[in-house]
GUSEVEX-673350 format. One line per field, with one value per atom (N, C-alpha, C): x, y, z; atom name; residue number from 1; residue in three letters. Coordinates in pm, whole numbers. Atoms other than C-alpha are relative to their C-alpha. Layout:
// residues N
x = c(X	...) .
y = c(Y	...) .
z = c(Z	...) .
name = c(CA	...) .
resi = c(NUM	...) .
resn = c(Ala	...) .
// end
This chain:
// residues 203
x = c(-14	1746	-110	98	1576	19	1	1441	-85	2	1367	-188	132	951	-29	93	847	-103	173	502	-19	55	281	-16	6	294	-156	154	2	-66	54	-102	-43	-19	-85	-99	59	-262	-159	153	-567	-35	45	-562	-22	27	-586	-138	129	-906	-73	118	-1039	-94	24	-1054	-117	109	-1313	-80	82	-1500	49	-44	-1547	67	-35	-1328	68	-4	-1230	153	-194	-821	-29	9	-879	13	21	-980	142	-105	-718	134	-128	-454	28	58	-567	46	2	-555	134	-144	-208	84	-106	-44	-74	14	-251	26	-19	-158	195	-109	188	30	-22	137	12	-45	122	-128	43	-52	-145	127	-292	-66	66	-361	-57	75	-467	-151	73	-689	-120	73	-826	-82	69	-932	-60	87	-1066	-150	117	-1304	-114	64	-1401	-43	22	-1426	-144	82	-1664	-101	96	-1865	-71	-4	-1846	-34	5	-1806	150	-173	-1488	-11	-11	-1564	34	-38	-1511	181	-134	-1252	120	-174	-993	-22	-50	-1041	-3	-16	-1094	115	-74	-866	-78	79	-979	25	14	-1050	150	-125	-806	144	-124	-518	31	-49	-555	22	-4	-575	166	-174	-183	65	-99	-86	8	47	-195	97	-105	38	130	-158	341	-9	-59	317	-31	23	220	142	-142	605	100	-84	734	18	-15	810	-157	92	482	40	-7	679	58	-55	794	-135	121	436	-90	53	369	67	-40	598	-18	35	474	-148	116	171	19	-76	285	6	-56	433	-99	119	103	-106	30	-34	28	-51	217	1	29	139	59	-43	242	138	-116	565	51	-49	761	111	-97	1042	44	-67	1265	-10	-26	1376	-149	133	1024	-131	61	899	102	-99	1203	-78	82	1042	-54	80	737	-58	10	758	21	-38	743	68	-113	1029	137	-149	1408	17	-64	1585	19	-19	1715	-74	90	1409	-62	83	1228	111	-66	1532	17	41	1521	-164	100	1159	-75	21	1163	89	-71	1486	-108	64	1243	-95	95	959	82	-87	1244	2	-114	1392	-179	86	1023	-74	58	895	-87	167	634	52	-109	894	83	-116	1122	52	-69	1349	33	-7	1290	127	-146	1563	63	-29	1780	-57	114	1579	-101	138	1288	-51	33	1059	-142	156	766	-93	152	435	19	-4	541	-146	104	218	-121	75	-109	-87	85	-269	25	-106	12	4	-1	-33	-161	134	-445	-17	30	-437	19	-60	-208	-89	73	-471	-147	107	-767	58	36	-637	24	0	-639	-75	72	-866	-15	62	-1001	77	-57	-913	208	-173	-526	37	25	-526	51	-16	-601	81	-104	-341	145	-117	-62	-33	-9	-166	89	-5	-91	165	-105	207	91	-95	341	5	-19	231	133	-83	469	136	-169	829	11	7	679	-19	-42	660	114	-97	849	65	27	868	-50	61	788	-145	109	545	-129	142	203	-80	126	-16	30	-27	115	-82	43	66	-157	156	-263	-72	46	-376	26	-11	-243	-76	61	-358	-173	160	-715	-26	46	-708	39	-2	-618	-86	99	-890	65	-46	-665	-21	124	-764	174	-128	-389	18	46	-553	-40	31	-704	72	-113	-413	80	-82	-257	-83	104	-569	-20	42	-607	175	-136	-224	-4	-9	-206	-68	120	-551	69	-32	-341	134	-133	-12	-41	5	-223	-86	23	-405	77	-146	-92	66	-42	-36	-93	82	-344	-94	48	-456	-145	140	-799	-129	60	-928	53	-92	-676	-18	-13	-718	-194) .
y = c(75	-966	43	-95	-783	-159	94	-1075	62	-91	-962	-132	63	-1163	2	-6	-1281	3	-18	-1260	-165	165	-1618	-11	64	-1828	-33	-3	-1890	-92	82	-2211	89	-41	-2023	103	-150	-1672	-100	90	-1986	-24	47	-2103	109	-123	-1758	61	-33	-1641	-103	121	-1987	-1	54	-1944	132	-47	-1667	38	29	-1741	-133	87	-2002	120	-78	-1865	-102	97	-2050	97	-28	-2063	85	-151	-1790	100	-123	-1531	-5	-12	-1678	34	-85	-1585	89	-112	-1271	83	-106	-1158	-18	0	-1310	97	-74	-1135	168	-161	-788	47	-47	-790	-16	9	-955	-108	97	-1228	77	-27	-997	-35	96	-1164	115	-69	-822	36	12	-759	-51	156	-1087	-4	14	-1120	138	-64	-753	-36	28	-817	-136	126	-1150	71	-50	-989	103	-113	-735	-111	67	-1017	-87	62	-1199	80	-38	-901	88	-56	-741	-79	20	-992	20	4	-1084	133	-91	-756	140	-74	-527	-28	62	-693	8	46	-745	161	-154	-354	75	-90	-170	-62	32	-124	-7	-21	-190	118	-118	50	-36	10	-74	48	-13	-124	136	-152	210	69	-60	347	-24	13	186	42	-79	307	120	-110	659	25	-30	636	10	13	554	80	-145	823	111	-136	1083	21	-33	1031	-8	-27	1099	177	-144	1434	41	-22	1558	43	-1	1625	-119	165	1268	-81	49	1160	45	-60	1354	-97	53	1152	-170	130	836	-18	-3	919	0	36	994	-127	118	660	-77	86	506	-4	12	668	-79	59	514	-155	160	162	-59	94	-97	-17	-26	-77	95	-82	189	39	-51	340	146	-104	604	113	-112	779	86	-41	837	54	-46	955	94	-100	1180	155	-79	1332	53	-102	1381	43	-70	1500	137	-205	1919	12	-57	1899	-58	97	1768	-105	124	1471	-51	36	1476	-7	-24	1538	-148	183	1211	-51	139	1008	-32	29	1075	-12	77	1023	-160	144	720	-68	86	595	10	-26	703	-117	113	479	-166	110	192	-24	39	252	-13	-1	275	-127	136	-48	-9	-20	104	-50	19	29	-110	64	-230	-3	-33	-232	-144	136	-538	-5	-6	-399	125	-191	-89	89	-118	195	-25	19	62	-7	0	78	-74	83	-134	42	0	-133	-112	127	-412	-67	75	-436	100	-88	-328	115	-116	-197	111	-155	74	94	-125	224	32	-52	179	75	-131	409	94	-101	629	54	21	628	83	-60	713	81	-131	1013	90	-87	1180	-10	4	1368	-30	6	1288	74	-135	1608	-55	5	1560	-98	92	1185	37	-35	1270	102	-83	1565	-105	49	1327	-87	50	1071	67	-99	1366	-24	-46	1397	-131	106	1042	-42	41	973	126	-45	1266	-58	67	1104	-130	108	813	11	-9	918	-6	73	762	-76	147	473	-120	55	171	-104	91	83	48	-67	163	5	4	18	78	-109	230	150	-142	546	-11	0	453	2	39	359	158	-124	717	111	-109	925	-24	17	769	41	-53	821	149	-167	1198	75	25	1203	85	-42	1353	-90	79	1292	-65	113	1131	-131	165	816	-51	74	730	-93	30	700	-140	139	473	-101	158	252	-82	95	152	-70	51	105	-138	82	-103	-69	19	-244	-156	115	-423	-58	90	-494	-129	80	-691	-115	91	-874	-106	89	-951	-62	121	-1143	-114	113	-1322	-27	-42	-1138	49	-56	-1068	65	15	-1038	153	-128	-769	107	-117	-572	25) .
z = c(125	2548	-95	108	2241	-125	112	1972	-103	106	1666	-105	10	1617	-171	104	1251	-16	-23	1119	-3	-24	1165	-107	146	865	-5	-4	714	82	-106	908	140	-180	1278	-64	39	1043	21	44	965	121	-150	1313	102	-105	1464	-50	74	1236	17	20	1244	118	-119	1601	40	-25	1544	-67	100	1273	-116	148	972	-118	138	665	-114	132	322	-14	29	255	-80	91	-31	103	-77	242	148	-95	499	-60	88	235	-8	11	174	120	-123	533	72	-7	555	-32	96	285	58	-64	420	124	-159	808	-13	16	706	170	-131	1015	78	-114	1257	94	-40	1538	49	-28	1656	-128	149	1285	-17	56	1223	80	-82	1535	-50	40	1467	-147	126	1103	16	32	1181	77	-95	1443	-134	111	1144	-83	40	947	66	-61	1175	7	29	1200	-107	131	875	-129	133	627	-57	66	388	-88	73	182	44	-61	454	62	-61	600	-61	66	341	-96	36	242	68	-74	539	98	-125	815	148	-99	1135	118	-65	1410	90	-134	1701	-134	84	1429	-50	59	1289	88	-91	1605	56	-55	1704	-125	127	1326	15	23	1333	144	-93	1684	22	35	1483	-81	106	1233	82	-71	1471	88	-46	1593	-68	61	1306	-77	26	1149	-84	105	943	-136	164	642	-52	9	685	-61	60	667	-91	118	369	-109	94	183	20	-25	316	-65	55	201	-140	142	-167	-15	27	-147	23	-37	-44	-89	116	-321	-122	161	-587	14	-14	-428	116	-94	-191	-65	0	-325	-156	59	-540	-13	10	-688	92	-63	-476	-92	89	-768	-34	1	-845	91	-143	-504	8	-6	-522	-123	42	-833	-34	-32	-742	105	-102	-417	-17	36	-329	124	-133	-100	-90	82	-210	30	-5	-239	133	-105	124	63	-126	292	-51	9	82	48	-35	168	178	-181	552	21	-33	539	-36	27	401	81	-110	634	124	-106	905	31	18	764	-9	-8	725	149	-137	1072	108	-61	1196	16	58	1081	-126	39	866	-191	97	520	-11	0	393	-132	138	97	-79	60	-119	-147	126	-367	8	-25	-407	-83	82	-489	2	-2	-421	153	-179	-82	-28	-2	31	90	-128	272	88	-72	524	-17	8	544	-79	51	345	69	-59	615	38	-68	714	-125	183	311	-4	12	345	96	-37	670	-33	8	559	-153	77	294	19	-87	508	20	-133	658	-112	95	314	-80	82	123	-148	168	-249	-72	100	-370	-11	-16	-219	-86	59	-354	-155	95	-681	-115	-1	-708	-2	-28	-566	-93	80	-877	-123	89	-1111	23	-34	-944	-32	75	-984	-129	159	-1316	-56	53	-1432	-53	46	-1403	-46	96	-1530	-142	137	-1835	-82	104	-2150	105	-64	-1892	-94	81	-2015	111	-76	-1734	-35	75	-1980	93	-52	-1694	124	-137	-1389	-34	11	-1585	-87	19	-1705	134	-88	-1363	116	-106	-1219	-70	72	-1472	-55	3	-1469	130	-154	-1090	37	3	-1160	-60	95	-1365	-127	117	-1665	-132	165	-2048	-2	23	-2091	0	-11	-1966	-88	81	-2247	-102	62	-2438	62	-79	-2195	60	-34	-2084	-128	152	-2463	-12	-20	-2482	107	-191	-2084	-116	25	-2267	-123	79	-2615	57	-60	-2394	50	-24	-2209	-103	130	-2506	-30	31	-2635	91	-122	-2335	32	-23	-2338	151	-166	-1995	-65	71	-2161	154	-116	-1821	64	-55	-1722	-77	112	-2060	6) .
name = c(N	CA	C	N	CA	C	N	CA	C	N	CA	C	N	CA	C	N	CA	C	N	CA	C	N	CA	C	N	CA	C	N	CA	C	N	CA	C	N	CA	C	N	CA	C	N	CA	C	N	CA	C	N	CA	C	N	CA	C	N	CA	C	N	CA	C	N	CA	C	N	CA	C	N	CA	C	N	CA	C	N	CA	C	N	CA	C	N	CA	C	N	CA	C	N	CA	C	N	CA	C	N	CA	C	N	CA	C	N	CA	C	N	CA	C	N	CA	C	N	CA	C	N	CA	C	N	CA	C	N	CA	C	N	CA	C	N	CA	C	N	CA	C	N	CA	C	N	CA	C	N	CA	C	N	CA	C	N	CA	C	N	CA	C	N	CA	C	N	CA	C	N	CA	C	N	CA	C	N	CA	C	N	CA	C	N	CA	C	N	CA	C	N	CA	C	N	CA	C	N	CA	C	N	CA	C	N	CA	C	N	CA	C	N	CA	C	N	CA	C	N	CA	C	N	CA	C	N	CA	C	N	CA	C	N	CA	C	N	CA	C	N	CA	C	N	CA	C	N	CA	C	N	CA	C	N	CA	C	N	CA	C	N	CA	C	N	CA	C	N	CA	C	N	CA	C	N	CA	C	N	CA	C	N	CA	C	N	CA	C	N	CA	C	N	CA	C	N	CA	C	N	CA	C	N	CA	C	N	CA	C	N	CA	C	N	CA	C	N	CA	C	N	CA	C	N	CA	C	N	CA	C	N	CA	C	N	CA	C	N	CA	C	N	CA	C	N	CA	C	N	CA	C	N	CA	C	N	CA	C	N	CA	C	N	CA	C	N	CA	C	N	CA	C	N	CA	C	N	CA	C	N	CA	C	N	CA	C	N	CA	C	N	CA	C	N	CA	C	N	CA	C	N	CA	C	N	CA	C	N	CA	C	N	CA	C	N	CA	C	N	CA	C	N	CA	C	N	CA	C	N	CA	C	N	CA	C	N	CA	C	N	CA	C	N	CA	C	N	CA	C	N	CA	C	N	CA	C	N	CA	C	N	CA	C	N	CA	C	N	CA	C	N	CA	C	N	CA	C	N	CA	C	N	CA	C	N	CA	C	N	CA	C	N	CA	C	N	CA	C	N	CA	C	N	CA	C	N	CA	C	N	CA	C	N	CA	C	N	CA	C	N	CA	C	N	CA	C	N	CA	C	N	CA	C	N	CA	C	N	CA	C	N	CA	C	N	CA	C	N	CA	C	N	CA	C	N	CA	C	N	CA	C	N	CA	C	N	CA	C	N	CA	C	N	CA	C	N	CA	C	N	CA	C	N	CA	C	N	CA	C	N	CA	C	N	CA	C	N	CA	C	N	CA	C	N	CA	C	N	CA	C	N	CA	C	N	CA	C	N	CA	C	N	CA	C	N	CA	C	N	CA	C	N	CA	C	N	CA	C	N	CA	C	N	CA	C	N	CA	C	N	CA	C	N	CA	C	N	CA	C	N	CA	C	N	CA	C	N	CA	C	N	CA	C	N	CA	C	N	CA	C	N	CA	C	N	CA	C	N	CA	C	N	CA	C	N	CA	C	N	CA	C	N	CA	C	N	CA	C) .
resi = c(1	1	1	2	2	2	3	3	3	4	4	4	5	5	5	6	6	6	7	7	7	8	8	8	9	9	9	10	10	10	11	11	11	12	12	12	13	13	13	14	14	14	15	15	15	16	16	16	17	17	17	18	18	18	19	19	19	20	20	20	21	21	21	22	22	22	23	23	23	24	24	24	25	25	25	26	26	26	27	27	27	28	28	28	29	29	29	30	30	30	31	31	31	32	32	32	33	33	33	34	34	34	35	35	35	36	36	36	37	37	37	38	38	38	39	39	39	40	40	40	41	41	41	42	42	42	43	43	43	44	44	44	45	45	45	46	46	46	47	47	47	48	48	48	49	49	49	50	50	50	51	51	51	52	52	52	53	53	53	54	54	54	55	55	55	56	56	56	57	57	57	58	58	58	59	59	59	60	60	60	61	61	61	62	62	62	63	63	63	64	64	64	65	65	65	66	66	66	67	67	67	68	68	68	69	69	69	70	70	70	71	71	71	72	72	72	73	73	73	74	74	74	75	75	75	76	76	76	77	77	77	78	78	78	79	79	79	80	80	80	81	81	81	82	82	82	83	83	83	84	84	84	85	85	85	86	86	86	87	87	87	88	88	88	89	89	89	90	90	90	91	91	91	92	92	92	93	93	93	94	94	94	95	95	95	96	96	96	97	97	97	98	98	98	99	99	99	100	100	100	101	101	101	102	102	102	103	103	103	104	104	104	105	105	105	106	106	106	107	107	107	108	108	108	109	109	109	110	110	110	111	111	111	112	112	112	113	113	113	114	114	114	115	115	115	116	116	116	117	117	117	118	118	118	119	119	119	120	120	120	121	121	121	122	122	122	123	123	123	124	124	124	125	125	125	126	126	126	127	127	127	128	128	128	129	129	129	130	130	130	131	131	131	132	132	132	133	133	133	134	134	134	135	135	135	136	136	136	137	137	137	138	138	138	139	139	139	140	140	140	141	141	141	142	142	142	143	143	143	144	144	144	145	145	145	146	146	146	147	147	147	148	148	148	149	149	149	150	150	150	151	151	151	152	152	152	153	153	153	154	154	154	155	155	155	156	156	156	157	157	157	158	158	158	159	159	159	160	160	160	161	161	161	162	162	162	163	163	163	164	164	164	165	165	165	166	166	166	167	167	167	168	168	168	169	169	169	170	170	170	171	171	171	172	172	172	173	173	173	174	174	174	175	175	175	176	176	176	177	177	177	178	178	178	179	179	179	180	180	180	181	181	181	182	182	182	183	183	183	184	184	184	185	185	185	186	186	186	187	187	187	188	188	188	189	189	189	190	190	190	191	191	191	192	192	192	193	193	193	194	194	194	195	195	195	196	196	196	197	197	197	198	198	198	199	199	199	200	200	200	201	201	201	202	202	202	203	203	203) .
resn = c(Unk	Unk	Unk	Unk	Unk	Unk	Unk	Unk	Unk	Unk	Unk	Unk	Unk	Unk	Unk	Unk	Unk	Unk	Unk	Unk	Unk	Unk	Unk	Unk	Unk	Unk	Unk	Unk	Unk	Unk	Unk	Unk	Unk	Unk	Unk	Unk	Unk	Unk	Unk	Unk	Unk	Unk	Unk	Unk	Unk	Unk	Unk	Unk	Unk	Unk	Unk	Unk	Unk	Unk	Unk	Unk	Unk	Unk	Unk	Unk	Unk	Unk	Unk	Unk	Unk	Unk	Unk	Unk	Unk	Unk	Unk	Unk	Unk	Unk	Unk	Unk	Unk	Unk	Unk	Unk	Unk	Unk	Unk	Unk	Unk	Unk	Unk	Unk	Unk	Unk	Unk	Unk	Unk	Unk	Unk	Unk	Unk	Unk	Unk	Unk	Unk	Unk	Unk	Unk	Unk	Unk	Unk	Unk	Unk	Unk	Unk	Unk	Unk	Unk	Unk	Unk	Unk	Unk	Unk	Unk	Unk	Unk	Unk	Unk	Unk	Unk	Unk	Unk	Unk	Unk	Unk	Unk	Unk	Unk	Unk	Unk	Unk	Unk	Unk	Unk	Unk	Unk	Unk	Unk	Unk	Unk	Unk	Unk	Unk	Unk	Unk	Unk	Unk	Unk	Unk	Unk	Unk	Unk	Unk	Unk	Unk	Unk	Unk	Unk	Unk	Unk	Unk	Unk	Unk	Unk	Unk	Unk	Unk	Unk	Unk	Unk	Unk	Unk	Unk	Unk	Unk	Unk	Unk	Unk	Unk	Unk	Unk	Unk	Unk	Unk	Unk	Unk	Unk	Unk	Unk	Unk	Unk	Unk	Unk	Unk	Unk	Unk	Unk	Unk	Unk	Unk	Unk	Unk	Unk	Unk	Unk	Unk	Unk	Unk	Unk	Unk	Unk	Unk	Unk	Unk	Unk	Unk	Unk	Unk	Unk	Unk	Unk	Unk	Unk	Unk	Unk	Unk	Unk	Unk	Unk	Unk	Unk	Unk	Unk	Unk	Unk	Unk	Unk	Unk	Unk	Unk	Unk	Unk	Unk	Unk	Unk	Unk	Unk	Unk	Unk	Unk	Unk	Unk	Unk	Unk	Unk	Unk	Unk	Unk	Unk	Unk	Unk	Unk	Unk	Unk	Unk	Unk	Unk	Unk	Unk	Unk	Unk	Unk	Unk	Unk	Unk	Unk	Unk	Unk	Unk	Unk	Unk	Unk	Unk	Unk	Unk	Unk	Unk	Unk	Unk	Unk	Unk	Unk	Unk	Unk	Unk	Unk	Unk	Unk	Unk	Unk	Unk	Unk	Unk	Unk	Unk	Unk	Unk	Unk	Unk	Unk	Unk	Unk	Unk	Unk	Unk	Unk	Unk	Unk	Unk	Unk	Unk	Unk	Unk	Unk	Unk	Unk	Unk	Unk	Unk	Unk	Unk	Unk	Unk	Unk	Unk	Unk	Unk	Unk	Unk	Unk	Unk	Unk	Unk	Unk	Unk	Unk	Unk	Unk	Unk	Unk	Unk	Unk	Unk	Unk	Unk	Unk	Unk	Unk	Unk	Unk	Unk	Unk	Unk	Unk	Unk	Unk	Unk	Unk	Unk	Unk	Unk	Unk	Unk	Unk	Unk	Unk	Unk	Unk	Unk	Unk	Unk	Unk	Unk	Unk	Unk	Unk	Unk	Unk	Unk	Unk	Unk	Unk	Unk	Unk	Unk	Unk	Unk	Unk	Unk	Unk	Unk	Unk	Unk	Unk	Unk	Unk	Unk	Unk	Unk	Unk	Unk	Unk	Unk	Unk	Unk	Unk	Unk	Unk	Unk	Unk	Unk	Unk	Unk	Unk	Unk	Unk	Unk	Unk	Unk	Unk	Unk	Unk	Unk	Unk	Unk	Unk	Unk	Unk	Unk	Unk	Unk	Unk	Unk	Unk	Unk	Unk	Unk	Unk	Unk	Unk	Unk	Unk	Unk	Unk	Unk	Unk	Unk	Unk	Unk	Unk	Unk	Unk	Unk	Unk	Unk	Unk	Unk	Unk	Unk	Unk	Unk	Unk	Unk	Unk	Unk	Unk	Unk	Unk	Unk	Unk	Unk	Unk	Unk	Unk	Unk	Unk	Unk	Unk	Unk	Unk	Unk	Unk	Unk	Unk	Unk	Unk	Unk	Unk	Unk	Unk	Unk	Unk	Unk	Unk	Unk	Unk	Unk	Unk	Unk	Unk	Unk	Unk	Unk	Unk	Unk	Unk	Unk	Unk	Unk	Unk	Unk	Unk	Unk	Unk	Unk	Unk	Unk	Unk	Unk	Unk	Unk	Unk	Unk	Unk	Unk	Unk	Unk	Unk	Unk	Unk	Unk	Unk	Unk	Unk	Unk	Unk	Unk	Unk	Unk	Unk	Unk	Unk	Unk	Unk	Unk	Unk	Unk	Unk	Unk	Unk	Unk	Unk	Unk	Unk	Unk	Unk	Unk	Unk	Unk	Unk	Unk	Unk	Unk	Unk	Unk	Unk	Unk	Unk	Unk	Unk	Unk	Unk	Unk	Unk	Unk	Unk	Unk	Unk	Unk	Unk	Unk	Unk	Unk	Unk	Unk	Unk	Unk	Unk	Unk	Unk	Unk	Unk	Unk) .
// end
């Protein structure tokens, strides 16, 4: 009999961290929405938490966890986890079409590496055409195991097909992390969209 396990709601996420260290509901939220309730997640990052501190904790991954992630992409194809990576670049969740391209392989090869990351667990599809990070910590390893230089290349690479988009703050936010002069243009832009919203905080 195969059952199919959700993640722990937040109550059970509070009562599993609580149970190894003091933490303040802000930070038990936090480590909710980044493990996605899963019950060794939780436990690992509280332990990091306990001996780290909430600033380590809710941005690094921890050692054990990365150590059972880095065991699920190593059984997948490596040009599979090239485009998982891409996609980890363009965020915790992203457009297809737009991982299509700016990937340097074709269409079919991103769309079987992304069914891969679906059928793997590591993916889920919160709409059509779009793909997610189940969880944050499966986009921040895949994160770690790439260099600066690469990184900053694969920004380059998504800001492209975003252009004449109307998402100003995406392609400000890729093309500052590519370090290209194009940003400027679009951080002052991103900068009065959000004004004119009254996000003064955000702009």
């Amino acid at each position: 009999l195969r059952l199919d396990l959700p993640g722990l709601d937040r109550d059970a996420v509070a009562e599993l961290v609580r149970a190894e260290c003091e933490v303040d509901d802000a930070t038990v939220t936090r480590i909710a929405e980044r493990t996605g309730g899963n019950p060794f997640y939780v436990r690992e990052t509280a332990r990091l938490l306990n001996g780290e501190g909430a600033l380590i904790a809710l941005s690094e991954v921890p050692e054990g966890v990365r150590d059972v992630l880095r065991r699920r992409f190593a059984r997948l194809p490596e040009s599979g986890v090239s485009v998982l990576r891409l996609a980890a670049v363009a965020g915790r969740e992203s457009s297809v079409d737009v991982l299509v391209r700016a990937a340097d392989t074709d269409e079919d090869s991103v769309l079987d590496a992304l069914d891969a990351g679906v059928i793997a667990g590591l993916l889920d599809e919160p709409d059509p055409g779009r793909v997610r990070f189940v969880h944050t910590l499966v986009r921040d390893t895949l994160l770690t195991d790439v260099s600066r230089v690469r990184i900053t290349r694969m920004h380059a690479r998504i800001a492209a097909p975003l252009e004449g988009s109307s998402d100003i703050a995406a392609l400000a936010h890729h093309y500052a992390r590519a370090g290209s002069p194009k940003a400027v243009g679009y951080c002052v832009q991103a900068a009065e969209l959000a004004e004119a919203r009254y996000a003064h905080d955000v702009a």
